[in-house]
C-alpha positions as CSV (number, residue, x, y, z in Angstrom):
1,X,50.8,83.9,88.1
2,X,51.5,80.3,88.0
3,X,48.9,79.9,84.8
4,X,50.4,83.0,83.1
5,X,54.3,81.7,83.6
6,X,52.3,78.0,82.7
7,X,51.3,79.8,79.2
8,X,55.1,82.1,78.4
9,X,57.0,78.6,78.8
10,X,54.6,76.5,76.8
11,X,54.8,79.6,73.9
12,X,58.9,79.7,74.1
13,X,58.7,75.6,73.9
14,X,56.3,76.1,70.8
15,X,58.5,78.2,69.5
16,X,61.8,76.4,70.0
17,X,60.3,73.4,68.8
18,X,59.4,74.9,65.7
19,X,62.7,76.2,65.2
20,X,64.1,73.0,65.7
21,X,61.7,71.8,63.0
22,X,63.0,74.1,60.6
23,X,66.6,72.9,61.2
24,X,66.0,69.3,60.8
25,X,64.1,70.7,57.3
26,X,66.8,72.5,56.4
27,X,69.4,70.0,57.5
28,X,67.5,67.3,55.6
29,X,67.3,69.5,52.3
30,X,71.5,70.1,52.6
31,X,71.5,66.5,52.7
32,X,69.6,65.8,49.9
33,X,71.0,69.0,47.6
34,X,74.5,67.3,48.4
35,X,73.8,63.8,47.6
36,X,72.3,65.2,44.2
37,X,75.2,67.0,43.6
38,X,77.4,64.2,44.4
39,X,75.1,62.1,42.2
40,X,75.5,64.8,39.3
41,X,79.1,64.4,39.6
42,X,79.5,61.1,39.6
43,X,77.2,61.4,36.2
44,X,79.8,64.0,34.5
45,X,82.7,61.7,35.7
46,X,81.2,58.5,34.5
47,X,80.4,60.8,31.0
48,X,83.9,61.9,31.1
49,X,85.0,58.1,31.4
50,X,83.3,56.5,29.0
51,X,83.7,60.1,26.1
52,X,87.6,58.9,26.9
53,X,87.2,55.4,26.1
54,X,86.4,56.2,22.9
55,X,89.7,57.4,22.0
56,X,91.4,54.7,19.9
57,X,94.4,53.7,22.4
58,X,95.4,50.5,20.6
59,X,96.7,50.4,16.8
60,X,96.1,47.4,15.3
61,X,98.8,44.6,14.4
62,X,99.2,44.5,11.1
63,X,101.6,45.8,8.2
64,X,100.7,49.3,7.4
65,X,101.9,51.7,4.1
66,X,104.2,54.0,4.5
67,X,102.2,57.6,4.1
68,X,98.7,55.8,5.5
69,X,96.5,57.4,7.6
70,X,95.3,56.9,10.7
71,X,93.5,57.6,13.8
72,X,95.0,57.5,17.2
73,X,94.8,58.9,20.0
74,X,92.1,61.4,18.9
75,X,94.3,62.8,16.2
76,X,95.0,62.2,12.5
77,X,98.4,60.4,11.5
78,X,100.1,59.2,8.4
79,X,102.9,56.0,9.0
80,X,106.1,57.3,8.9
81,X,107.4,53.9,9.4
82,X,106.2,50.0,9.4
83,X,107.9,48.2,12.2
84,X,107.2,44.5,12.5
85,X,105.9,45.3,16.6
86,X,105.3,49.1,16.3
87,X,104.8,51.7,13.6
88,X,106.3,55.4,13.4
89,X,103.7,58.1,13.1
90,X,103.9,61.8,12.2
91,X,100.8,64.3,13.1
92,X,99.1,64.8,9.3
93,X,98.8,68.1,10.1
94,X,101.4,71.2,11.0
95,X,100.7,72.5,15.3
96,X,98.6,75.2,15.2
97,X,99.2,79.3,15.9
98,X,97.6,78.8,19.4
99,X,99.3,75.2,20.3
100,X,103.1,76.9,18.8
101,X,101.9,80.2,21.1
102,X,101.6,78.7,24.2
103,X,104.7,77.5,24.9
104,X,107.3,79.7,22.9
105,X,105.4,82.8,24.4
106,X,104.9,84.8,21.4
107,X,102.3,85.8,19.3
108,X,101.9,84.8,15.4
109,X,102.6,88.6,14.4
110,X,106.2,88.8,16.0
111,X,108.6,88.1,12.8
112,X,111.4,86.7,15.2
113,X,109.8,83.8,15.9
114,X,107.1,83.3,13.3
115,X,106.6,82.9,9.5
116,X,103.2,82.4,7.7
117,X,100.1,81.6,9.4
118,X,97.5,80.2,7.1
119,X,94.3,78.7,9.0
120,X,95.0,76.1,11.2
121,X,98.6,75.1,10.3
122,X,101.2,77.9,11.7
123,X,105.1,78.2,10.2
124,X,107.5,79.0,13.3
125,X,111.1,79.3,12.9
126,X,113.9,76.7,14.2
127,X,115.7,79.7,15.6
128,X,114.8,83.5,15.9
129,X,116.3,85.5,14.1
130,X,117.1,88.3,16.7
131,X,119.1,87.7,20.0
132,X,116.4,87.0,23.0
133,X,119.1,86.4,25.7
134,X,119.9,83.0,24.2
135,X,117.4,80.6,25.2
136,X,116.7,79.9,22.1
137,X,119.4,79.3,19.1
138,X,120.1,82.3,17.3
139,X,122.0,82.8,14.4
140,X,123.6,86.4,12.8
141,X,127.2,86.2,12.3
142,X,129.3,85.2,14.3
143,X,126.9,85.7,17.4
144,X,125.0,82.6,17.5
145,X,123.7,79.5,19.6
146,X,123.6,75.9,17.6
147,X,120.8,74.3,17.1
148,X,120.1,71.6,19.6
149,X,117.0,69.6,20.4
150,X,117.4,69.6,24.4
151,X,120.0,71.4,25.2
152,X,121.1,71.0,29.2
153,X,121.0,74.4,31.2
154,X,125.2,73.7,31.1
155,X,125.2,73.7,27.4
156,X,123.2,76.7,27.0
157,X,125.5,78.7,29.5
158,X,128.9,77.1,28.5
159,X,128.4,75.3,25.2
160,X,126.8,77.7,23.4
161,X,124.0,75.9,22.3
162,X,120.5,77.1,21.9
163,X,116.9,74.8,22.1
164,X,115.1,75.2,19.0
165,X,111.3,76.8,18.7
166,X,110.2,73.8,17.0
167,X,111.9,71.4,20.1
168,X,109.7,73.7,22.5
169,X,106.2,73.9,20.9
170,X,106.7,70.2,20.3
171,X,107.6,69.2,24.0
172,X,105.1,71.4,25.1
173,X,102.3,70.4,23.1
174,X,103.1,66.6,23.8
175,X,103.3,67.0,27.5
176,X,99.8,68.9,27.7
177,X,97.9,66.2,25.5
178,X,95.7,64.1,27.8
179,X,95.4,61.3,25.4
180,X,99.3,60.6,24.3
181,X,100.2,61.3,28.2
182,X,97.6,58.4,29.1
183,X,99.1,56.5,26.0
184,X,102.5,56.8,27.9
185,X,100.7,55.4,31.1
186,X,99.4,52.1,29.7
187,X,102.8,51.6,27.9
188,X,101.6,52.1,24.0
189,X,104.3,54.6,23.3
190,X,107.9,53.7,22.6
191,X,110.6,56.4,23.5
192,X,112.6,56.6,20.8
193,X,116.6,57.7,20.4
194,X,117.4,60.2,17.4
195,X,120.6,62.6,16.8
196,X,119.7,66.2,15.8
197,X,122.9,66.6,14.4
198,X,124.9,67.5,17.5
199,X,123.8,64.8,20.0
200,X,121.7,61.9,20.5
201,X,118.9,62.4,22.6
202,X,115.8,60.2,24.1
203,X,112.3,60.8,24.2
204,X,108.4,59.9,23.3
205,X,108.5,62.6,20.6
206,X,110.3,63.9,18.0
207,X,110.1,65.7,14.4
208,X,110.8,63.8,11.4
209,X,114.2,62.8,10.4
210,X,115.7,63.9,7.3
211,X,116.6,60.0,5.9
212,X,112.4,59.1,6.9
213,X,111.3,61.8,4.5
214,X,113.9,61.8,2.3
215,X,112.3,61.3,-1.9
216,X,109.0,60.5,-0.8
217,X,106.3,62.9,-1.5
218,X,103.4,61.3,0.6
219,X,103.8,63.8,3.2
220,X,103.8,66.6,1.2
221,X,100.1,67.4,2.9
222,X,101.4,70.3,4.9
223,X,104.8,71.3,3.8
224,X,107.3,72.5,4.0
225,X,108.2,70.8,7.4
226,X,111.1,71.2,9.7
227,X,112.7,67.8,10.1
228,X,114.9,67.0,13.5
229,X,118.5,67.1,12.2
230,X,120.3,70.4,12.1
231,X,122.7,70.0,8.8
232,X,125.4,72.2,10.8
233,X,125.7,74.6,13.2
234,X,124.0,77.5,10.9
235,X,121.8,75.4,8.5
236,X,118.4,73.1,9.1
237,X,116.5,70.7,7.2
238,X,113.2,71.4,5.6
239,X,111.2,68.9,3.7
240,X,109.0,70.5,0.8
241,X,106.9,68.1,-1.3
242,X,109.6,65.0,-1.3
243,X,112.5,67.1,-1.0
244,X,115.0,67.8,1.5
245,X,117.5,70.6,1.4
246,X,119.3,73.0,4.0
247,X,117.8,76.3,4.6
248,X,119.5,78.9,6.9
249,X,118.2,78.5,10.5
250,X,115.5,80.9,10.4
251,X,113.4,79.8,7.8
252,X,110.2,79.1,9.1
253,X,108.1,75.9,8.4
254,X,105.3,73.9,9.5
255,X,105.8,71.5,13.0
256,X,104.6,68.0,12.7
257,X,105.2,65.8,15.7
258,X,106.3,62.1,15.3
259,X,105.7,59.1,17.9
260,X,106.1,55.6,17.9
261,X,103.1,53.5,18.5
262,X,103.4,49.7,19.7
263,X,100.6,47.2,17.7
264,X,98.3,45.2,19.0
């Protein structure tokens, strides 16, 4: 009996030693599976790093031409402006269907909010031309919302004033770009103050104004183009190929976003 019981516990100690052998295997492989993993990620991230570095961040100090272009900030610019420690830039092309989409939540086909869609470049109206419960400015008679660039929630409700398509695809398409939000961080951007007709307002990003534009047909690239400046409460300003004029609030035209960049 005693050799018999002798053999069962030296089978059940084979066997749990095995199984701890297998564990330690297994536990050793998890290991080594996560440290690849980590070592993968640390790969991508490093990838991701240096990819980002690449992005020209720094505009060089020197006296640039009105209408040049540029690179910065992984996008294509032409100087709106040559300041003696910063320059004005406006995007060299108009936002695109998907960029103006996303934040005014509407599709290119819907007519109340859209114009011409050619390509790239999408048309977008300063204010629809149907009331939408007056967020945005809406014009038809007497029933309308001015024109403002960023409204308050009081002057929306009280004031009857209404944000403007181009103000939202703008904001939004600013505040979701990696590059120009990491510009903002290491202090290359300049918020600048502008009046859209009504009020002056502050901020990292604007549209054109009508006086930068004004007789100069180097920016006539992508046109016509809604400037920032309402003329009055039921008229806009469009630049088209050197000139600006006041169209009705509804016409549709291209967006081209403008930021101020400090040299060196």
């Amino acid at each position: 009996m005693n050799r018999k019981g002798f053999i069962a516990t030296s089978i059940i100690y084979a066997f749990f030693l095995m199984f701890l052998m297998m564990m330690v295997i297994i536990l050793a492989r998890s290991v080594n599976n996560r440290i690849l993993v980590d070592a993968v990620k640390d790969d991508v991230r490093d990838a991701m790093e240096e990819q980002d570095s690449f992005i020209n961040l720094i505009l060089e100090d020197k006296a640039y031409t009105v209408g040049e272009i540029i690179s910065y900030a992984g996008e294509t610019w032409q100087v709106l402006q040559n300041k003696t420690d910063s320059a004005v830039l406006i995007l060299n092309r108009g936002l695109t269907q998907t960029e103006i989409e996303t934040y005014i939540r509407a599709y290119a086909g819907d007519t109340i909010y859209f114009g011409t869609c050619a390509g790239e470049n999408c048309q977008v109206r300063y204010c629809i031309t149907e009331d939408k419960g007056g967020e945005y400015c809406y014009l038809n008679g007497s029933a309308y919302r001015m024109p403002m660039w960023s409204p308050t929630v009081d002057e929306i409700q009280t004031q009857n004033y209404g944000q403007t398509l181009p103000s939202i695809s703008t904001n939004g398409w600013f505040q979701n770009h990696q590059h120009l939000q990491r510009a903002i961080t290491e202090g290359k951007l300049i918020e600048m103050t502008f009046n859209d007709g009504f009020k002056n307002t502050t901020s990292y990003v604007r549209l054109p104004l009508s006086t930068e534009v004004s007789g100069n047909t180097t920016f006539a690239s992508t046109t016509p183009f809604h400037t920032v400046n309402a003329a009055s409460a039921n008229q806009i300003n469009l630049y088209n190929n050197g000139t600006v004029s006041a169209s009705a609030t509804t016409t549709p035209a291209y967006v081209r976003p403008v930021i101020e960049v400090i040299k060196g």
